[in-house]
Backbone as a printed PyTorch tensor [residue, N CA C, xyz], in Angstrom:
tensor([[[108.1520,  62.8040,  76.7500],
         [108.6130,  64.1370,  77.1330],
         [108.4100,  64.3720,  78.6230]],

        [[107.8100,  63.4590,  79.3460],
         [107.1610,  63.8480,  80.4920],
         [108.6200,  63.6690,  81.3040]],

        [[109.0580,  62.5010,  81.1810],
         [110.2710,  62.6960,  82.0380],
         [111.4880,  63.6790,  82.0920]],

        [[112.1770,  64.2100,  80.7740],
         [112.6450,  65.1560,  80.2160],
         [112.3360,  66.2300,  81.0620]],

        [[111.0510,  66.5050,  80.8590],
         [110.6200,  67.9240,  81.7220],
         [110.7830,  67.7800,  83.1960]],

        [[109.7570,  66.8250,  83.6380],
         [109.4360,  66.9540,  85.4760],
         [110.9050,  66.6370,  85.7420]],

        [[112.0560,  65.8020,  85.3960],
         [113.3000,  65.3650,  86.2230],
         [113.9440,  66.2470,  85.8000]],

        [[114.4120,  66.8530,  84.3860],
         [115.7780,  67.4920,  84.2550],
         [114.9790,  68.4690,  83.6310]],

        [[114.6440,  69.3090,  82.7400],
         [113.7130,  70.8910,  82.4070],
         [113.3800,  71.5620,  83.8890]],

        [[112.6770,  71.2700,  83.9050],
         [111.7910,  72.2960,  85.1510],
         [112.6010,  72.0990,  86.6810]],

        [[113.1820,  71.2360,  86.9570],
         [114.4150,  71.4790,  88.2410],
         [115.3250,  72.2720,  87.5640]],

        [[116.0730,  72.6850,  86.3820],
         [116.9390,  73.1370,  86.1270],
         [116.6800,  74.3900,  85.9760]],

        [[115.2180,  74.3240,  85.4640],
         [115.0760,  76.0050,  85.5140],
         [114.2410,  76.7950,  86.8300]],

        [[113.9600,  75.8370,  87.8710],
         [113.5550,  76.4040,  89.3020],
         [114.7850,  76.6840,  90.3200]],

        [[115.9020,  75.5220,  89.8800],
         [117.1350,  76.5330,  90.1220],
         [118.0340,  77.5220,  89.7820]],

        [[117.5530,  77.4440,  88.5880],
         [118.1420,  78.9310,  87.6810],
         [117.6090,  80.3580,  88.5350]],

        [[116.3610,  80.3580,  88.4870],
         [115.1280,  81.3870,  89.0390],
         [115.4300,  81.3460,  89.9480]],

        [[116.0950,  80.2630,  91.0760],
         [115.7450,  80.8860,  92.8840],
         [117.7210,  81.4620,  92.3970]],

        [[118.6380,  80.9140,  91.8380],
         [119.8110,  81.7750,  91.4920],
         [119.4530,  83.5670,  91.7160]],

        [[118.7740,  83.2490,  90.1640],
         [118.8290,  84.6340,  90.1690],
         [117.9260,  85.7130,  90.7440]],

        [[116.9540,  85.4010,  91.4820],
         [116.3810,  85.9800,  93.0230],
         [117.1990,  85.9930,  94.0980]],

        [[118.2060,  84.9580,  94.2260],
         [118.5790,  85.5850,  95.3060],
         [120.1480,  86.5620,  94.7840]],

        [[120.4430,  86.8610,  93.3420],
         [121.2170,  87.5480,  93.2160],
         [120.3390,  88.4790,  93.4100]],

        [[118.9500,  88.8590,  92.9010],
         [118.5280,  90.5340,  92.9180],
         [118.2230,  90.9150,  94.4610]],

        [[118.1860,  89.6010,  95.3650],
         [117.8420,  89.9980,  96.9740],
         [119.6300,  90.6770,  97.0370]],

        [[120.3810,  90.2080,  96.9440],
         [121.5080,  90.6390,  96.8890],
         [121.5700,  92.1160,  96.7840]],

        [[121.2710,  92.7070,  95.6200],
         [121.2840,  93.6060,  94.8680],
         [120.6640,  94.5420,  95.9750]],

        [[119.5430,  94.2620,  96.2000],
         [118.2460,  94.9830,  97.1540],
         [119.2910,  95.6090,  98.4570]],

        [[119.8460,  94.8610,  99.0100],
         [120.3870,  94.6730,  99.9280],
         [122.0860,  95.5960,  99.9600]],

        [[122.6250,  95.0160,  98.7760],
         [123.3850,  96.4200,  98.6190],
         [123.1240,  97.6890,  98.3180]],

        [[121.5220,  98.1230,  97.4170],
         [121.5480,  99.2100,  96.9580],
         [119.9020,  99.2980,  97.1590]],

        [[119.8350,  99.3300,  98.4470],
         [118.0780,  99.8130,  98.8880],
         [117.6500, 100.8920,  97.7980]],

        [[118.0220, 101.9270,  97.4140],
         [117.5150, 102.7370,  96.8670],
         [117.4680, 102.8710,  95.7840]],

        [[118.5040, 101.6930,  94.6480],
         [117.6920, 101.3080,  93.5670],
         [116.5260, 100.6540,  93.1220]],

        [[116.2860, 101.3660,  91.7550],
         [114.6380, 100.8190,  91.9130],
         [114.8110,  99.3550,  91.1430]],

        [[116.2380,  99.1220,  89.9360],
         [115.8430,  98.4850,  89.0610],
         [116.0030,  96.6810,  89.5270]],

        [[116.8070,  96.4540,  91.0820],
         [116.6780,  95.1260,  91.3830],
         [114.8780,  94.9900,  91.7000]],

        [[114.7000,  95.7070,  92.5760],
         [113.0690,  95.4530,  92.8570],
         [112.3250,  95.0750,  91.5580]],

        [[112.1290,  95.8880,  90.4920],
         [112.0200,  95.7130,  88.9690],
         [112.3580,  93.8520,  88.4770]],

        [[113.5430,  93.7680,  88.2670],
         [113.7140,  92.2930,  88.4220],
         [113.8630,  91.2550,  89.5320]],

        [[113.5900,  91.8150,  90.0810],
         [112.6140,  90.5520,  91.3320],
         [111.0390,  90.2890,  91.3380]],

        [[110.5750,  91.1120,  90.7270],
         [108.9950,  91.4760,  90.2830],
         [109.2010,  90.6960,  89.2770]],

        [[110.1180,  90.5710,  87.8900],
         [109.6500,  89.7310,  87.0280],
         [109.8080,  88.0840,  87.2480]],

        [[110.7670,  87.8060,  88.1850],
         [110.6690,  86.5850,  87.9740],
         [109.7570,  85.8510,  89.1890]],

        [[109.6050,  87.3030,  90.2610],
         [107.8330,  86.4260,  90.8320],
         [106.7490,  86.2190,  90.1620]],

        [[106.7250,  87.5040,  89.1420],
         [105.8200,  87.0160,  87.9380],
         [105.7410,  85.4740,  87.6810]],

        [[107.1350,  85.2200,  87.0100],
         [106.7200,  83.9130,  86.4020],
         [106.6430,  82.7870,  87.3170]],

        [[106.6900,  82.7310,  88.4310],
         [106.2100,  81.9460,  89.2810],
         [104.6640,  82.4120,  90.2780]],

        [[104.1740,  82.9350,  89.0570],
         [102.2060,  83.5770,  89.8510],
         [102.8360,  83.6540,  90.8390]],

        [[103.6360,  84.7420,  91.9120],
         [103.3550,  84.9830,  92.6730],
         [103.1290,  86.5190,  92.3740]],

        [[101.6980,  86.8320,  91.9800],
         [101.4020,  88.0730,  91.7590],
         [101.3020,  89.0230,  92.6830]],

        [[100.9360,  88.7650,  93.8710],
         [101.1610,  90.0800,  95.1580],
         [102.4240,  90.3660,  95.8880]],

        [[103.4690,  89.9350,  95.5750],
         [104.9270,  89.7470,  95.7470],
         [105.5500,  90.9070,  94.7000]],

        [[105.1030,  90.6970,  93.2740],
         [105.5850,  90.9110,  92.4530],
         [104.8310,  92.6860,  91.9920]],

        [[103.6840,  93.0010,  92.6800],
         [102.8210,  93.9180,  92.4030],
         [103.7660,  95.3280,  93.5480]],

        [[103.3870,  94.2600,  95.1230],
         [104.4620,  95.0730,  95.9270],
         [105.8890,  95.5710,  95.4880]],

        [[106.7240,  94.7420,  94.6880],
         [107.8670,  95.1030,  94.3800],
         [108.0260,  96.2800,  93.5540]],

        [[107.0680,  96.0270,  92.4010],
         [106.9420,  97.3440,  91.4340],
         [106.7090,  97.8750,  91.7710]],

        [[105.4750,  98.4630,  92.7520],
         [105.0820,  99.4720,  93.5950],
         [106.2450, 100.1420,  94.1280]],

        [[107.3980,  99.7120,  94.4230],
         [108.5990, 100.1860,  95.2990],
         [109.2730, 100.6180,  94.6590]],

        [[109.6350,  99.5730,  93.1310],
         [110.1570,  99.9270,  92.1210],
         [109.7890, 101.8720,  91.4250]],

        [[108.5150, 101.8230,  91.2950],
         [108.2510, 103.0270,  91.0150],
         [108.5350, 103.8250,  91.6030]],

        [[108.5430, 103.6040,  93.1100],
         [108.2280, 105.0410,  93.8770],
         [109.9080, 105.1750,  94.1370]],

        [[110.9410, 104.5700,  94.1550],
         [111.7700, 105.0770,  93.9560],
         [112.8230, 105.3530,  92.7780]],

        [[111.5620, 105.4010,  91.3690],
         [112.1360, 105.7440,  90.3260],
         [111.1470, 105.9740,  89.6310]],

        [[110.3670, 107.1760,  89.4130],
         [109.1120, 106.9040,  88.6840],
         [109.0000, 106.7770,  87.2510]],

        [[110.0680, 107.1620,  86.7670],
         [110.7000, 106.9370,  85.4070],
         [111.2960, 105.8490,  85.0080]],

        [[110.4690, 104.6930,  85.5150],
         [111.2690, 103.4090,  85.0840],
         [109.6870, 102.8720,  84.0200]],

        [[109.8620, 103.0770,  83.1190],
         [108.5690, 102.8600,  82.1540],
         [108.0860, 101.1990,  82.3220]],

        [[109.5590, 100.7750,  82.4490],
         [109.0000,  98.9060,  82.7990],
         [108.1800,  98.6700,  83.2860]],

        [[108.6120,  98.9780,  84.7380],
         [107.7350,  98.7980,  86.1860],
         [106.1470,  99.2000,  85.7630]],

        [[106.3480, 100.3520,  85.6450],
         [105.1430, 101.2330,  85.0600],
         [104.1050,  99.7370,  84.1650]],

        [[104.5960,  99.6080,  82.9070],
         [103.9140,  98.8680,  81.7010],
         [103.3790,  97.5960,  82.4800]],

        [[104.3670,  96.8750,  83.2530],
         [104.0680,  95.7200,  84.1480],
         [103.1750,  95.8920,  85.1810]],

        [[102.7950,  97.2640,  85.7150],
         [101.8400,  97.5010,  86.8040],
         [100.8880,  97.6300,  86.2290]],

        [[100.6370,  98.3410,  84.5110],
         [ 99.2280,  98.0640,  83.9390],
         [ 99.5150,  97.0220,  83.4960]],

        [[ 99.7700,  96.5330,  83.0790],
         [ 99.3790,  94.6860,  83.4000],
         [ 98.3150,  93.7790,  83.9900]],

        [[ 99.6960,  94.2880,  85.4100],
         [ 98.8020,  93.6760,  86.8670],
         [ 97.6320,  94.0120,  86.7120]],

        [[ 97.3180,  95.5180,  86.9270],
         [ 95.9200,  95.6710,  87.1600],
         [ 94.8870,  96.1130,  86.0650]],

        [[ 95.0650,  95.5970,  84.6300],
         [ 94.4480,  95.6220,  83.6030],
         [ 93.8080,  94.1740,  83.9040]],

        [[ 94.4770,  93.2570,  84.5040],
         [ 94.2460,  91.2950,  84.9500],
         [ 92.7860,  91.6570,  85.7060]],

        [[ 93.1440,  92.7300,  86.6470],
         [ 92.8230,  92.7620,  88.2080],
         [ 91.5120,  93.7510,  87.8780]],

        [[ 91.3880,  94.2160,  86.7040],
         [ 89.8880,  94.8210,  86.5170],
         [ 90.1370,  96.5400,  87.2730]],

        [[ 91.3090,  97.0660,  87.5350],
         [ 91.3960,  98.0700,  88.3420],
         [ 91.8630,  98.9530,  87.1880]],

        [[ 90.8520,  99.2710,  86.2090],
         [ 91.0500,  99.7490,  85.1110],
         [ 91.9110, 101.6780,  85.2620]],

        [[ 91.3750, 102.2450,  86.6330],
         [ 91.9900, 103.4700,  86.4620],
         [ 93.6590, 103.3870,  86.7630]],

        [[ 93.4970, 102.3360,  87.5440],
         [ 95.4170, 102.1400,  88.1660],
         [ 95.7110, 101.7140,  87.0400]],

        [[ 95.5170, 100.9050,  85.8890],
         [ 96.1060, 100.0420,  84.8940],
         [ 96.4820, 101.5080,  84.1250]],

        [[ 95.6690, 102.4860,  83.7450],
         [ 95.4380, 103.4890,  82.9850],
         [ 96.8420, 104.6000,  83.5160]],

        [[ 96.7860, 104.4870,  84.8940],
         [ 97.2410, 105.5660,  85.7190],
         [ 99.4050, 105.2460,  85.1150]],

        [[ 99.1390, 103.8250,  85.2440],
         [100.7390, 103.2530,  84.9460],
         [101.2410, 103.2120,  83.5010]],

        [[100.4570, 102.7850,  82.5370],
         [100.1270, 102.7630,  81.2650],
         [100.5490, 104.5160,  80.3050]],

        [[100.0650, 105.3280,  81.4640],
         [100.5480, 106.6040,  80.6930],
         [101.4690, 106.8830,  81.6370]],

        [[101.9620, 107.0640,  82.8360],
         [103.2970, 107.1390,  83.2270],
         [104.4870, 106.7850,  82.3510]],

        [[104.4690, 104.7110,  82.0840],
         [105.2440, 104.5810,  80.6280],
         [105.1600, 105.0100,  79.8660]],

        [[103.8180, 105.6520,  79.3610],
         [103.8470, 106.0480,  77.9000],
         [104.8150, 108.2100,  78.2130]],

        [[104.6580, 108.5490,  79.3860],
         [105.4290, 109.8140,  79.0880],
         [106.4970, 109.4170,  79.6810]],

        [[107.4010, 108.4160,  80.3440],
         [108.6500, 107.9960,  79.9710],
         [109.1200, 106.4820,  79.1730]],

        [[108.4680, 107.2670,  78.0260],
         [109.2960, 106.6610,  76.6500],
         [108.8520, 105.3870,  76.2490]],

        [[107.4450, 104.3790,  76.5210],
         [107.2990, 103.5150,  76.6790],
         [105.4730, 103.5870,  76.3810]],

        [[105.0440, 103.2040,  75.4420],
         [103.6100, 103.1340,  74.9040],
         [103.1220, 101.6500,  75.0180]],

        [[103.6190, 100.8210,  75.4570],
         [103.7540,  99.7850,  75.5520],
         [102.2610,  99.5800,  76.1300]],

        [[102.4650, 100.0430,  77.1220],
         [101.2780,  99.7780,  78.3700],
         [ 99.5640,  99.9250,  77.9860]],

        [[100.1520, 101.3590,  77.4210],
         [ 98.3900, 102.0670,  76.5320],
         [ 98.0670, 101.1060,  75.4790]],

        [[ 99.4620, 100.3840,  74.4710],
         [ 99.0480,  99.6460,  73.4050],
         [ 98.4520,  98.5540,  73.5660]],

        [[ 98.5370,  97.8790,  74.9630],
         [ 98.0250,  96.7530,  75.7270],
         [ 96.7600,  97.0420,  75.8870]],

        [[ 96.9300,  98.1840,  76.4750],
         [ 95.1210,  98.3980,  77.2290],
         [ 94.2070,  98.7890,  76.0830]],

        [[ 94.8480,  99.5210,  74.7270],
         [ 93.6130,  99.8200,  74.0300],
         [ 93.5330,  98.6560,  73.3170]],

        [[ 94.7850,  97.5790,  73.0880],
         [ 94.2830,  96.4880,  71.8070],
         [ 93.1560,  95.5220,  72.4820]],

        [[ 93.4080,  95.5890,  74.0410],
         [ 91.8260,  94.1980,  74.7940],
         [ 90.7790,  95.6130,  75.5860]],

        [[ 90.7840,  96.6390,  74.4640],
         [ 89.2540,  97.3180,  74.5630],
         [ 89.3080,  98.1390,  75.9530]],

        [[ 90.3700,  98.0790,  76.9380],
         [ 90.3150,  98.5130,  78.1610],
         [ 89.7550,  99.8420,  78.3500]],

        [[ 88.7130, 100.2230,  78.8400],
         [ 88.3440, 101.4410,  78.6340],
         [ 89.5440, 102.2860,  80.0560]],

        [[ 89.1110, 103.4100,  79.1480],
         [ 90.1940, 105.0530,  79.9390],
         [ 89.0600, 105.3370,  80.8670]],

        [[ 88.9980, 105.1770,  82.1210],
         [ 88.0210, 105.4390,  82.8450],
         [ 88.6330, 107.2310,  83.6910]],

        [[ 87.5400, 107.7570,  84.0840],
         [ 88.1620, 108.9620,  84.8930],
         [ 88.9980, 108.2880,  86.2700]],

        [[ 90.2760, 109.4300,  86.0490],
         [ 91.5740, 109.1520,  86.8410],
         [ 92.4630, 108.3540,  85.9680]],

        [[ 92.0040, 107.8130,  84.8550],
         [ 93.0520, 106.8960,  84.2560],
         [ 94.2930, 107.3820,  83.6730]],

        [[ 93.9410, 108.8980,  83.7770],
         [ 95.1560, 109.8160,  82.2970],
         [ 96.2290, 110.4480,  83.4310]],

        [[ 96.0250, 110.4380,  85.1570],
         [ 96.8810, 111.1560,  85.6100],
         [ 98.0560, 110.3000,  86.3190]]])
């Protein structure tokens, strides 16, 4: 399997991924003030650990849409990883009051405690 993967799997899908990054740079670029390319440019730095790439993006993502519950659920994520339990908390119920429990269901199933500041 080893060859399978390192020669034809994983080149095929590191050019898939820089594809479709540079369609969402695209995107960015036509429509600065949408939030939802930033949103998917964050996920697929995700899957290449580039986690402070991908933290900045959502960050942008939110602030010019704060009602994007994704961004939101994916920022408690980040910082549910990152031990920054009130920010994890702070994003976690943002999704959860637009439409998305996702985030809280994360943080209460690995025990994450609700620290003060976490509910606003």
């Amino acid at each position: 399997m080893g060859f399978w993967r390192e020669e034809i799997i994983d080149p095929a899908l590191d050019q898939q991924t820089r594809l479709s990054m540079e369609e969402q740079m695209a995107w960015i670029a036509r429509e600065p003030h949408n939030a939802r390319p930033y949103y998917q440019l964050a996920l697929l730095y995700r899957m290449q650990w580039r986690q402070e790439e991908a933290l900045g993006l959502l960050l942008e993502s939110v602030r010019l849409d704060p009602g994007l519950s994704e961004a939101h659920c994916s920022l408690a994520e980040i910082y549910g990883v990152r031990k920054d339990y009130p920010a994890a908390w702070r994003h976690a119920r943002a999704a959860q009051r637009n439409g998305s429990s996702a985030g809280v269901e994360l943080l209460a199933r690995y025990g994450i405690p609700e620290t003060l500041g976490g509910s606003g």
